[in-house]
N, C-alpha and C positions, 0 to 999 in steps of 0.2 A: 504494500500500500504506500503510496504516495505523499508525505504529509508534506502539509506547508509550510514556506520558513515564515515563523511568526515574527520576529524581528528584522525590519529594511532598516530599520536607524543607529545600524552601528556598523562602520568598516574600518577596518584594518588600515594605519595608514602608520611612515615611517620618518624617522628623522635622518638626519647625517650620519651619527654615531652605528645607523643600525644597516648599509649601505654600501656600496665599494663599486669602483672602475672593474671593467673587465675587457684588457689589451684582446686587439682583432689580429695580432700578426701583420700590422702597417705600424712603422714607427718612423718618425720623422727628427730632423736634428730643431734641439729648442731654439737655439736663433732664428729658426727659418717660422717662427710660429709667430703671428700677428692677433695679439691683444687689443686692440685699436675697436673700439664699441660706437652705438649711436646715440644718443641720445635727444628726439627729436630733432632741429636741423644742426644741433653741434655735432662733431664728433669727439670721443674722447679717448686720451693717450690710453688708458687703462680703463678694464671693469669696475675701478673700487672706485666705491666713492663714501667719506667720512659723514660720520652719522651728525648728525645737529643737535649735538650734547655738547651743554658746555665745558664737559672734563675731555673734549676730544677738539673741537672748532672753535678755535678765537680771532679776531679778525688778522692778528699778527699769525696765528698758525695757519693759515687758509695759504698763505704765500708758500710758506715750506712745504706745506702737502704739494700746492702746483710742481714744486720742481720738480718732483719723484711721478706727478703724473697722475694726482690722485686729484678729485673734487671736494672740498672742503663745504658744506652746506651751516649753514650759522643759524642758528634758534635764535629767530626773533622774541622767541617770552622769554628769554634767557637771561642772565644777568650785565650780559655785555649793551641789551638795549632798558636795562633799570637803574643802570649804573655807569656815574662816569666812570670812577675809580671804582675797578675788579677784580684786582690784585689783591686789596685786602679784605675781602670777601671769600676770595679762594681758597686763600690763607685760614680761614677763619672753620672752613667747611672741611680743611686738612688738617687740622688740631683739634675738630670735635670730635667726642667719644662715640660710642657706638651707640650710648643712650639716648643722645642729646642731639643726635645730628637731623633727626628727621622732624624735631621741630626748630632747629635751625634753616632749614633749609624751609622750611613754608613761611618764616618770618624774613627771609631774604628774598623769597621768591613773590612777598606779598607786594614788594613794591611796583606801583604801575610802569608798565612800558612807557618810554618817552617816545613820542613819534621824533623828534628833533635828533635824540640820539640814534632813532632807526634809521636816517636817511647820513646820519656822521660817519655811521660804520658802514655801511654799505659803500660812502663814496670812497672811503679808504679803502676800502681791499680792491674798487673796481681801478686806484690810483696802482697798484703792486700787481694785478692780474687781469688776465683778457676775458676771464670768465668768474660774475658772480653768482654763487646760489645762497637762497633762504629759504628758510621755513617755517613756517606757521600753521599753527593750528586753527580751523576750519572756522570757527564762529567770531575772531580777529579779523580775517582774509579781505573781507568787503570795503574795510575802515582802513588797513595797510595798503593793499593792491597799489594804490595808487602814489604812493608816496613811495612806494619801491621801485618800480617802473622808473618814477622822473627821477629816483637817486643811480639808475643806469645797472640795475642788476638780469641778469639773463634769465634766470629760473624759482619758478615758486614751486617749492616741497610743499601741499597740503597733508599736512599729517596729521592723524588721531589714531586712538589705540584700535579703533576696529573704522571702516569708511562705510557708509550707506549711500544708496541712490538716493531711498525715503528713508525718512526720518519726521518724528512724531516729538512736539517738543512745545517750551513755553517759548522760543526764541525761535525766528524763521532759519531754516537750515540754509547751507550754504548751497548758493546754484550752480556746478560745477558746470555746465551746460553753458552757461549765461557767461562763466568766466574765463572760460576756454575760447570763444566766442570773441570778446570783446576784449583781451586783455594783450598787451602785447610780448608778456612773456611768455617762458616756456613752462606748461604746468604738468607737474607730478605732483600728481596724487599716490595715499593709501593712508591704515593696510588694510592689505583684505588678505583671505588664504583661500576662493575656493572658484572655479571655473563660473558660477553665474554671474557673481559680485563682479569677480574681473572685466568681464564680458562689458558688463552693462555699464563700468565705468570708461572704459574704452570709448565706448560711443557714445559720451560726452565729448570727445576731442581732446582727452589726454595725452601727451609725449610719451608717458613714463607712467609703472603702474611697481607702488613697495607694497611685495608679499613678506608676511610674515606677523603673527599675532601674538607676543608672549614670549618669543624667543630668546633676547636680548638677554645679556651676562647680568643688567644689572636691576631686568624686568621683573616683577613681581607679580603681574597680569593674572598669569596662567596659576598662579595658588591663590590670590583674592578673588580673582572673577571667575575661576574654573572654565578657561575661555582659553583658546587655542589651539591649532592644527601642526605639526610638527612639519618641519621645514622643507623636505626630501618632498613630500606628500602635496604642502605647499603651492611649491614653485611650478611641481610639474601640469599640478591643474591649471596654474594661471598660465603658464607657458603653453597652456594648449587653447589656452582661449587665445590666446595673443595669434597664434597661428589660425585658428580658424575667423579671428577679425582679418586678419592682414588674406586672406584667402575670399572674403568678402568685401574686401575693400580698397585691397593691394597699401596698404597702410602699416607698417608695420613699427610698435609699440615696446617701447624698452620696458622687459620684466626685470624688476629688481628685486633681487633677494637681499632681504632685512632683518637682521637678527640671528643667533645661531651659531656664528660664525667665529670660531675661537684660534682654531691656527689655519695652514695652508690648503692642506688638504679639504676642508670644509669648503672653503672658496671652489676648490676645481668639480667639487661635488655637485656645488649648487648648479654651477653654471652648467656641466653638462644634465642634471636635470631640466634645464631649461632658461636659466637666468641669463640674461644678457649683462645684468651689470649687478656688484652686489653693492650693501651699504655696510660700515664693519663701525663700532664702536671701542670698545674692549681691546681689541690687540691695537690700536693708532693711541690708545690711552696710554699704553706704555710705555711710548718715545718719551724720552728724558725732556723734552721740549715740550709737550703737551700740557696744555692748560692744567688738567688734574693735578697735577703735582705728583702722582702715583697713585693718584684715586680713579674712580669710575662711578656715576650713578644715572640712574635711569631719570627720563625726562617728563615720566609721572610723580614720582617722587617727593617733589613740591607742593601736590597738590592738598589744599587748605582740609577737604573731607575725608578723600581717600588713597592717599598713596601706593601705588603699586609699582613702587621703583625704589631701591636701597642703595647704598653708595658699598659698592666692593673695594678692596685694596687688590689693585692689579700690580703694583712696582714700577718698575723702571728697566727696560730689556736693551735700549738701547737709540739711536737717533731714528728719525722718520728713515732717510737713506738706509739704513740697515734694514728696517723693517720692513718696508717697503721692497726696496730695487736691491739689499742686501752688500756688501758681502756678508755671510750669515755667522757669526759668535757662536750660535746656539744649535739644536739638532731636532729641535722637537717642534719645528715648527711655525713658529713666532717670529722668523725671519726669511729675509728673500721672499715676500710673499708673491711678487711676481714671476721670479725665477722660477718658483716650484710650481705656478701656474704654466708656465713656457713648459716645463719639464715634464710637468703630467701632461698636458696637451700633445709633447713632440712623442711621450710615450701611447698613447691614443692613436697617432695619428692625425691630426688636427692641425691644420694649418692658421685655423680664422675661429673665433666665438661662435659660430654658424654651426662648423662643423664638429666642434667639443661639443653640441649639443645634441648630437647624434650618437655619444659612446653609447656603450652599453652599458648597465646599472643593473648588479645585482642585490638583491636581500641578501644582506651580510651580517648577521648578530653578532659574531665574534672577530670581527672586523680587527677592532682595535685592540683585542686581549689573547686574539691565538698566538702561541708560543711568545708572551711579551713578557712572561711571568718577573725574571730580571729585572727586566724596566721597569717592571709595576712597584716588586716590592722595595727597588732601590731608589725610586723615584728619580730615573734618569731616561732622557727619550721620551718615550711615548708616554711613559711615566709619570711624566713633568706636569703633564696640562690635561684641564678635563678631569 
């Protein structure tokens, strides 16, 4: 007899950690592999692009990241547009205890945005670089738009912890239709994690579309709100929506993976799931130059009722070049992160991001622990991190 399956509302779905590459017998040399992504009509040196925390983007670190090749995106609710002087604020958030930080950080973060200092910073980083981004969260976006435009920045991040088409509220939601439309930057939106969402934001006239709910080192989300899709699972649904807009539209939509993302490897994962570009928080915190000072905290954190973001102690691994474009100090991953993208790629086979998106991906549970045993318990290698 035939029974029925009585539950539709639950699938199986995977993160990075649970995942792995599977080489086809084409191996390419890593010089000959091109990184080189879109990002509506820019193009960029590299996939990564720096999350819009202020322990990660400051409008002086926005320049260092350009040279290594990375996008530097600035939180406009951040402290650098509440505040002239940020420095001893940083300061302040890098000497509180673990008890006292998270109502330090709502009573720093309570101070209103200056529209005056939002157009100060902006024109300074657009004076040091050819390309600005920002970010803002959705129910601001109406009131800034336009004051960021005439301050000469390229790109608006619309960001919130989950993105809607609809949205039911005391406050009109934002029209991303209407802003896409009329506005003369370049607009990325999210997140989202699931093929309709993606879809439907799409055909607003997005650039750019951040998966990923929860993820983040320094996220909270996913144990307050019991909210979130694991990132492997993620990307590939939005990456498939992206493909079948750009197959109905010949339009095609940079997927960015957001969150998750701790050393190199996770990077090459993403992308051949599907990402064209990722966004990394956590590992850009740990350049010795990095605003944090050795900190990291999430960019809910702040918030006055319900915090879902904590400040982690990430350290110090070494400068953006290291990190970045390497040469690498370390083994476990936290550095070269482009090298070991070119490297997995040239092992792949892959010539372009297009075609890294094509590997093969298999379910892999003991991924990171078959025969590591060494590493694990000596804490070295793989050891290290994670």
């Amino acid at each position: 007899m035939n029974v029925p399956q009585r539950n539709d509302r639950l699938r199986r779905t995977y993160g990075f950690d649970e995942i792995s590459l599977s080489p086809n017998g084409q191996t390419l040399d890593p010089s000959l592999c091109d990184v080189k992504t879109n990002l509506g009509k820019y193009q960029l040196t590299t996939p990564i692009i720096a999350s819009a925390m202020d322990s990660v983007v400051s409008p002086s670190s926005i320049s260092q990241l350009a040279d290594e090749g990375v996008l530097g995106v600035l939180n406009l609710q951040g402290l650098w547009t509440r505040y002239e002087d940020v420095e001893s604020r940083l300061e302040d958030i890098q000497l509180a205890g673990d008890e006292s930080f998270v109502g330090l950080m709502q009573k720093l973060y309570a101070a209103p945005v200056q529209t005056d200092l939002v157009a100060k910073r902006i024109e300074k980083i657009k004076k040091n670089n050819k390309l600005v981004a920002v970010s803002s969260v959705p129910q601001e976006v109406e009131g800034l738009e336009p004051i960021i435009a005439e301050a000469g920045a390229n790109f608006l991040f619309v960001q919130s912890t989950v993105t809607s088409i609809k949205h039911t509220g005391v406050f009109p939601s934002l029209d991303l239709n209407k802003l896409c439309k009329t506005s003369k930057l370049t607009i990325i939106a999210g997140n989202c994690s699931s093929y309709k969402i993606a879809l439907e934001l799409m055909e607003t006239g997005i650039a750019g579309l951040l998966v990923g709910i929860g993820p983040g080192a320094a996220c909270t989300s996913r144990g307050v709100l019991g909210v979130g899709v694991p990132m492997a699972t993620a990307i590939m649904d939005c990456a498939e929506a992206r493909d079948e807009f750009e197959r109905q539209t010949g339009k095609r939509i940079c997927v960015i993976g957001d969150g998750g993302i701790v050393i190199s490897g996770d990077i090459c994962k993403a992308i051949a799931c599907g990402a064209d570009a990722v966004m990394i928080g956590s590992p850009l915190a740990k350049a010795k130059n990095a605003p944090g000072r050795g900190y990291h905290w999430g960019m809910a954190t702040p918030s006055p009722v319900l915090p879902r973001g904590t400040r982690i102690k990430v350290g110090s691994v070494g400068t953006y070049q290291q990190i970045i474009n390497g040469p690498a100090a370390f083994d476990n991953g936290c550095h070269n992160l482009i090298g070991a993208l070119k490297t997995s790629m040239g092992t792949m086979g892959a010539k372009n991001i297009v075609e890294m998106q094509k590997a093969e991906i298999i379910i892999a549970p003991t991924i990171l622990t078959e025969g590591k045993v060494y590493q694990q318990s000596q804490r070295l290698g793989m050891g290290s991190v994670k």
